[in-house]
Every structure is written in C-alpha cells, then in structure tokens.
Z-matrix of the N, CA and C atoms (Angstrom, degrees):
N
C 1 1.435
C 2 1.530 1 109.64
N 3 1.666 2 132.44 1 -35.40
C 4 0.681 3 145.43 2 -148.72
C 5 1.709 4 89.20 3 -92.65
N 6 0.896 5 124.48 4 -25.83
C 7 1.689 6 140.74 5 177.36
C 8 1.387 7 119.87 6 -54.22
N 9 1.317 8 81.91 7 -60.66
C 10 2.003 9 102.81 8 164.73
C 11 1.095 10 125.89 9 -69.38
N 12 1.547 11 131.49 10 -37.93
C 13 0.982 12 136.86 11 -175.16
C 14 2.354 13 97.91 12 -71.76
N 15 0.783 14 101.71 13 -35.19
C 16 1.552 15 117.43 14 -141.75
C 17 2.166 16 80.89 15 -77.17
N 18 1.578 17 113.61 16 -55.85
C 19 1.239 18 150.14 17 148.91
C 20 1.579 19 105.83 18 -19.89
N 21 1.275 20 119.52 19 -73.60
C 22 1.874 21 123.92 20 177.26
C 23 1.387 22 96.86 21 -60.42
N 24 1.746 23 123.15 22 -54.53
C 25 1.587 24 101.46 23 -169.89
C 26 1.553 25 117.53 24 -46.18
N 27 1.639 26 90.72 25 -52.07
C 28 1.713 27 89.21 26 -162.32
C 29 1.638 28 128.34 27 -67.09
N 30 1.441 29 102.78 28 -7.06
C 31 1.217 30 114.88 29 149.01
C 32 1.784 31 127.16 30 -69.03
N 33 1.094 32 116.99 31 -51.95
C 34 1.209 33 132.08 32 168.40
C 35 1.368 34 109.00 33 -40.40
N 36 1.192 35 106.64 34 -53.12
C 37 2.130 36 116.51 35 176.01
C 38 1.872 37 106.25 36 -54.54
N 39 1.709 38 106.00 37 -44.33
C 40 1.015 39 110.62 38 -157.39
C 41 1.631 40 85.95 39 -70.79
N 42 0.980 41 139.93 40 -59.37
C 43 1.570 42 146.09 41 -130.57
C 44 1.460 43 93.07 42 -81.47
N 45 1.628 44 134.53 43 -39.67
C 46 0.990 45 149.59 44 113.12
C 47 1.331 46 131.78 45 42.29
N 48 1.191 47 95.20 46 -87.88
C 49 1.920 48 133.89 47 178.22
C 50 2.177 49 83.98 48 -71.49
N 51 0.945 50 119.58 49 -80.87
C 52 0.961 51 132.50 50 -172.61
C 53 1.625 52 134.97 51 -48.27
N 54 1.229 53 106.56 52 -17.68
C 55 1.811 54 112.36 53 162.21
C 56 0.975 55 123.22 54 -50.23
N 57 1.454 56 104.56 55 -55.82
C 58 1.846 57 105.76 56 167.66
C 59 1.397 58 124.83 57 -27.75
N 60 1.655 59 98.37 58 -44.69
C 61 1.520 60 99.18 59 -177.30
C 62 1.212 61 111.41 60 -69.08
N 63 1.601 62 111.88 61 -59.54
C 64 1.438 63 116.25 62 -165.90
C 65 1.443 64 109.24 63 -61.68
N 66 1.446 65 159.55 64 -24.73
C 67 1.448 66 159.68 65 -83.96
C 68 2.004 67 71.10 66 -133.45
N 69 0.990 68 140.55 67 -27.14
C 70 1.562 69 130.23 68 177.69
C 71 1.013 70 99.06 69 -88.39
N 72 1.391 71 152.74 70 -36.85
C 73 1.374 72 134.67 71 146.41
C 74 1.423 73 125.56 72 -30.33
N 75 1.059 74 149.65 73 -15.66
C 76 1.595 75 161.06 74 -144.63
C 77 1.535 76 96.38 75 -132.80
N 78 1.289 77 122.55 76 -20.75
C 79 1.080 78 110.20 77 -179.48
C 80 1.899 79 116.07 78 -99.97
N 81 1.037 80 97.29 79 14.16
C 82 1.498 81 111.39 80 -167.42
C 83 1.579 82 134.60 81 14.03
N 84 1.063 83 115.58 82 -82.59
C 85 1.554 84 109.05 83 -171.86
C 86 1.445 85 120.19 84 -63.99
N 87 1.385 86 135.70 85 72.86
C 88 1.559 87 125.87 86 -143.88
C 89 1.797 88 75.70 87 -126.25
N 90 1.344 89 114.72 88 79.17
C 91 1.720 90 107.68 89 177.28
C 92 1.642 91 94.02 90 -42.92
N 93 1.015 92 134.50 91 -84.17
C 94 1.335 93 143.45 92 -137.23
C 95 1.614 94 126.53 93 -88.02
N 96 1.572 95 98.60 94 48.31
C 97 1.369 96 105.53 95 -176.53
C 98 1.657 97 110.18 96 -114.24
N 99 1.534 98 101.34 97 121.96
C 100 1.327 99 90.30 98 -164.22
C 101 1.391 100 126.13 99 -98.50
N 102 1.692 101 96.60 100 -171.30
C 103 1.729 102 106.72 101 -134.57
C 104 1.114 103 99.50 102 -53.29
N 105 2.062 104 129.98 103 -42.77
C 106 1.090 105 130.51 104 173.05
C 107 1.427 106 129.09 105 -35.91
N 108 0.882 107 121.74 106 -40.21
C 109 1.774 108 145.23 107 161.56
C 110 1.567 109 111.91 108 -71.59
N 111 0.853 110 120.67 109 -36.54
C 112 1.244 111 107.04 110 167.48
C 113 1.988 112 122.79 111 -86.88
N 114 1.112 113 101.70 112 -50.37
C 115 1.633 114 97.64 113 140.57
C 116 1.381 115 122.08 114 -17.39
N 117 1.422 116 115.37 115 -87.30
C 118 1.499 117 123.27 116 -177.63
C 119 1.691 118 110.03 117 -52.85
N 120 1.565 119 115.81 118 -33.91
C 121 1.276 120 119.75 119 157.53
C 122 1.627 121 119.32 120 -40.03
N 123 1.243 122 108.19 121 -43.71
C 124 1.683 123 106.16 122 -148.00
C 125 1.856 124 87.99 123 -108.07
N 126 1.190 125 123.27 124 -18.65
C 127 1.532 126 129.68 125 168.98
C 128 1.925 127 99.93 126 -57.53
N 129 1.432 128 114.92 127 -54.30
C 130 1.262 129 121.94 128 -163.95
C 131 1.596 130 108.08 129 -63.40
N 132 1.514 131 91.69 130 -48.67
C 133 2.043 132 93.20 131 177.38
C 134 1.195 133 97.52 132 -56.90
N 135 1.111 134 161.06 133 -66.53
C 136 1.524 135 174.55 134 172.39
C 137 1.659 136 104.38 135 -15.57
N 138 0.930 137 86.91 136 -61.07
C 139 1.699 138 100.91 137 173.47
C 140 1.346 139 124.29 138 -63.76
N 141 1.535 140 95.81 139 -47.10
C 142 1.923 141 102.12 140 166.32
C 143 1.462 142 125.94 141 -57.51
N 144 1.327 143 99.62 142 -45.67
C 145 1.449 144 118.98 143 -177.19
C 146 1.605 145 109.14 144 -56.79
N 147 1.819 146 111.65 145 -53.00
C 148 1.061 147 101.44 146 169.47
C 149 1.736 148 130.50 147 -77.31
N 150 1.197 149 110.97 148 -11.53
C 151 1.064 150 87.39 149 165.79
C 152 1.548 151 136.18 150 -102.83
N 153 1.514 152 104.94 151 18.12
C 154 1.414 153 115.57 152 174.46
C 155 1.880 154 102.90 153 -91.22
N 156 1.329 155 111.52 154 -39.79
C 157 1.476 156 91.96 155 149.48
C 158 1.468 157 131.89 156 -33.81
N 159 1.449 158 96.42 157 -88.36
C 160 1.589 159 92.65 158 176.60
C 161 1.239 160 115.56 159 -25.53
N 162 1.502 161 127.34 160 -64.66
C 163 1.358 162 113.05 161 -154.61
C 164 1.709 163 108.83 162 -60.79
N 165 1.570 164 98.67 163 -35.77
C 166 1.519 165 92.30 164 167.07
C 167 1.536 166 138.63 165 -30.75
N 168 1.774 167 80.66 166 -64.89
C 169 1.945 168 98.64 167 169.86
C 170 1.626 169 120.97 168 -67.70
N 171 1.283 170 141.17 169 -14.17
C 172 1.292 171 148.22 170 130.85
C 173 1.517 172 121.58 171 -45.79
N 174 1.022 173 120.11 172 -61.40
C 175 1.471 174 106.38 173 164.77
C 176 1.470 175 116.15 174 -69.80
N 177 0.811 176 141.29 175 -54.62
C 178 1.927 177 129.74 176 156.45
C 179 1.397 178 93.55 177 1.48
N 180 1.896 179 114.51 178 -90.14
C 181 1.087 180 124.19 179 -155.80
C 182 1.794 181 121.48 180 -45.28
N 183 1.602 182 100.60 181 -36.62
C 184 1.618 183 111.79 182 -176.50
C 185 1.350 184 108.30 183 -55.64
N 186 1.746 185 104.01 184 -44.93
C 187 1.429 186 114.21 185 -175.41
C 188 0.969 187 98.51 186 -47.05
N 189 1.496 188 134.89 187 -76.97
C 190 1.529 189 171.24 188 -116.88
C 191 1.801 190 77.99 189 -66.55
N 192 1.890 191 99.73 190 -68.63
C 193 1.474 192 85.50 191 -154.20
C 194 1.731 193 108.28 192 -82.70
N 195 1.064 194 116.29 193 -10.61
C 196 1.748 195 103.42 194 164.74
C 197 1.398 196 126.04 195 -71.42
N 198 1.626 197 117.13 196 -15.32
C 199 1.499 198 114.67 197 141.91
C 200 1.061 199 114.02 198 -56.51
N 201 1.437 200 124.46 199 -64.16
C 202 1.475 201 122.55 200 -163.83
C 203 1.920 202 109.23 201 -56.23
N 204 1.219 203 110.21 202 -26.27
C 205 1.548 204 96.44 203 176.70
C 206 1.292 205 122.86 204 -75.86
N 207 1.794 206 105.99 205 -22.98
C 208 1.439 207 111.43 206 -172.15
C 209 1.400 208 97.72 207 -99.78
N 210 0.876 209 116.56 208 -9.29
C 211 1.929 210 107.55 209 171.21
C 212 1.735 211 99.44 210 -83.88
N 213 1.160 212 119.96 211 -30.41
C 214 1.777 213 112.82 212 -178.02
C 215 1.623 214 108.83 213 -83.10
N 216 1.477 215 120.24 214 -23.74
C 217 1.528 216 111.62 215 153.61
C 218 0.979 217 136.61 216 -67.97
N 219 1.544 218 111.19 217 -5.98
C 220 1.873 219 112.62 218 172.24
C 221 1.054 220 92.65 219 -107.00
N 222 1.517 221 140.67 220 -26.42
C 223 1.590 222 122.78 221 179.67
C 224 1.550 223 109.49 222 -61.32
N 225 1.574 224 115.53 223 -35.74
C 226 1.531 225 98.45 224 -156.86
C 227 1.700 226 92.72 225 -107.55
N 228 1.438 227 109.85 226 154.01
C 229 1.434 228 114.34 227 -172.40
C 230 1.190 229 117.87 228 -119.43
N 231 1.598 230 103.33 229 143.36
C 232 1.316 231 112.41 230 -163.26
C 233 1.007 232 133.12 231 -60.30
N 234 1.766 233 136.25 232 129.26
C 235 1.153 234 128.19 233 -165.05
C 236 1.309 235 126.34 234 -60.15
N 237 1.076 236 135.87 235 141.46
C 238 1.360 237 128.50 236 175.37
C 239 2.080 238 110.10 237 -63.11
N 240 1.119 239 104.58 238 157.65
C 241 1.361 240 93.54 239 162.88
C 242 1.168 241 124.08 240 -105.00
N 243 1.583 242 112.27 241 156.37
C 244 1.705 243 104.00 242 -177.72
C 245 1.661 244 110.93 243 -59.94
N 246 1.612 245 89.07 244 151.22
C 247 1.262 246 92.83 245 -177.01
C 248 1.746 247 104.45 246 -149.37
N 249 1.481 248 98.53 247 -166.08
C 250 1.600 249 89.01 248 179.85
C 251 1.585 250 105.65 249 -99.62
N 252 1.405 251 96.86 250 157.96
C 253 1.777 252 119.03 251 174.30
C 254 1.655 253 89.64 252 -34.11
N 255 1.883 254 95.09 253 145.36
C 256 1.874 255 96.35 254 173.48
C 257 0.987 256 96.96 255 -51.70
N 258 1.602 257 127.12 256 164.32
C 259 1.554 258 124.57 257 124.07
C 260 1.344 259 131.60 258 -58.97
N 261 1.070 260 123.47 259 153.30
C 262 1.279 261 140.69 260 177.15
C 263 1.693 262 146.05 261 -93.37
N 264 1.109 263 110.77 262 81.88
C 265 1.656 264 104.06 263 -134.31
C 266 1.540 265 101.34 264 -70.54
N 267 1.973 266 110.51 265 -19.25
C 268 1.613 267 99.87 266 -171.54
C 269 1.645 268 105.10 267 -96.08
N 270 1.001 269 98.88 268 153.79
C 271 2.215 270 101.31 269 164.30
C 272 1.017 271 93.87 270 -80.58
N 273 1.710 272 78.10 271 148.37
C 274 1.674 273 102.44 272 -179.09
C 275 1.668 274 123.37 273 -76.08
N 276 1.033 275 163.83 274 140.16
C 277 1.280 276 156.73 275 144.56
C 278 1.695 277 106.23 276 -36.97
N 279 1.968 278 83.15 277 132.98
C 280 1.382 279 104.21 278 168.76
C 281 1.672 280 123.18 279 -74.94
C-alpha cells in the first residue's frame, strides 16, 4: 500500500512541476503561436512522458525489492534462542 501511495505522490510532484508547461494547452485555439514555442512545447511533453515512465519503472523495482525482502524473511527461519541442555526425564545408569 505504501508503494502506491509513495507511486501517486511522485506523480502528483511530476504533473506539478509540469502545468506550467501544459496550462497553453488548455487554452486551445491560439492560431499564432510560434513554431519556437511550440517546439519547446512538444520537447516538454517528451520530457513528461518520459519521465512518468521512469518513475513508473523505479517504483516497479522498489516494489520488486520489498517483495524480495519479505519473501527472504519467510524463507529463512527463526533462530531458536539459547537455551539450556534438554532435560532428562530418565536416570542415568551406574
């Protein structure tokens, strides 16, 4: 749970950082915005896109390895603690 939650923020940050850019998208019909700007427009989606991947494929991996730690704590078993020699319920021969 803690995966997902951790996963939505860093998207949330990303989308975030990134309104600025998109917020001329929302305004739509702007015939006369030029090519330079739109360039730097279509560089930024590019950039967003990839880095909402990544963050994707980074959290995968976190997951990946907080299974892998909690799958190696049920594989290995818990030590006993020291204790004393069994007892012995029969006497020994003389």
């Amino acid at each position: 749970m803690m995966s997902g939650f951790r996963y939505w923020r860093r998207l949330a940050s990303l989308w975030g950082e990134y309104l600025e850019l998109l917020a001329p998208l929302g305004a739509g019909g702007q015939g006369g915005t030029a090519e330079a700007e739109q360039l730097l427009l279509t560089e930024g989606l590019r950039r967003l896109a990839r880095e909402l991947g990544e963050t994707a494929s980074q959290e995968a991996r976190l997951f990946q390895a907080e299974i892998d730690h909690l799958a190696f704590g049920l594989a290995t078993p818990a030590e006993e603690p020291p204790g004393q020699a069994p007892r012995r319920y029969a006497r020994v021969k003389p």
